[in-house]
N, C-alpha and C positions, 0 to 999 in steps of 0.2 A: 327508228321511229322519229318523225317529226314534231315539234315541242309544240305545244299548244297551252291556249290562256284560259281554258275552260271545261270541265268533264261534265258529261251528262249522259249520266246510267240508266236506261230504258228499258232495262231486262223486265221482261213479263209483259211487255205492250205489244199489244198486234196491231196490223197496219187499221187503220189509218195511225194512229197515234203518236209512234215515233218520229211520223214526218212533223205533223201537228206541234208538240214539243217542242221539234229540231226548230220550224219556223218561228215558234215564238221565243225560243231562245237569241236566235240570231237575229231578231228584232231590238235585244235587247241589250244588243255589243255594240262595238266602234267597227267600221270597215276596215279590214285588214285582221281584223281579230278568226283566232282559230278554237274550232270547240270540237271535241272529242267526243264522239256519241257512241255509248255501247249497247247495241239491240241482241233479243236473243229471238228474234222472225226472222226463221230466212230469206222470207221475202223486203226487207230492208234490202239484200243484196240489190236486189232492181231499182226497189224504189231511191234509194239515195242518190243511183247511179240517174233515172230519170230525172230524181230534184233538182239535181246539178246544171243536167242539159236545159232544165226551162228558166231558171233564176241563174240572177248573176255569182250567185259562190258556187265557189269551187272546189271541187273533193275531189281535196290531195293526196291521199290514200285508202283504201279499205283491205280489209281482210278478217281472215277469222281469225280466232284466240279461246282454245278450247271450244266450247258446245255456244261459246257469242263470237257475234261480228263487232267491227269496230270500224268508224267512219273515221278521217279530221276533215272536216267543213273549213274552209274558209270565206269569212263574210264579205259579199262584193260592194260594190258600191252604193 
């Protein structure tokens, strides 16, 4: 796993909400910075993967880990 500068645990949030979070977290970082998001929707699977393709961070991994997903975001420019 890749090392990151920030956790944020969303377990029990259904979409919208984890995305919502996620953007105002990484509003709230330096570019370059990495934040770890653990959702337990499986529809995060898509959406992270969509968040990614429309804004400039990039998500450098995903996967599951027991019954939650887990993101790392990193913040673009």
């Amino acid at each position: 796993m890749l090392s990151f500068d920030q956790e944020l645990d969303l377990t029990g949030l259904n979409c919208p909400l984890p995305i919502l979070r996620t953007k105002k977290a990484l509003a709230g970082v330096e570019p370059g910075h990495v934040i770890r998001i653990i959702t337990s929707d499986p529809g995060s699977l898509r959406d992270f993967e969509a968040f990614a393709k429309l804004t400039v961070h990039e998500l450098l991994e995903s996967g599951e880990d027991n019954e939650n997903y887990f993101f790392l975001l990193k913040r673009g420019e």
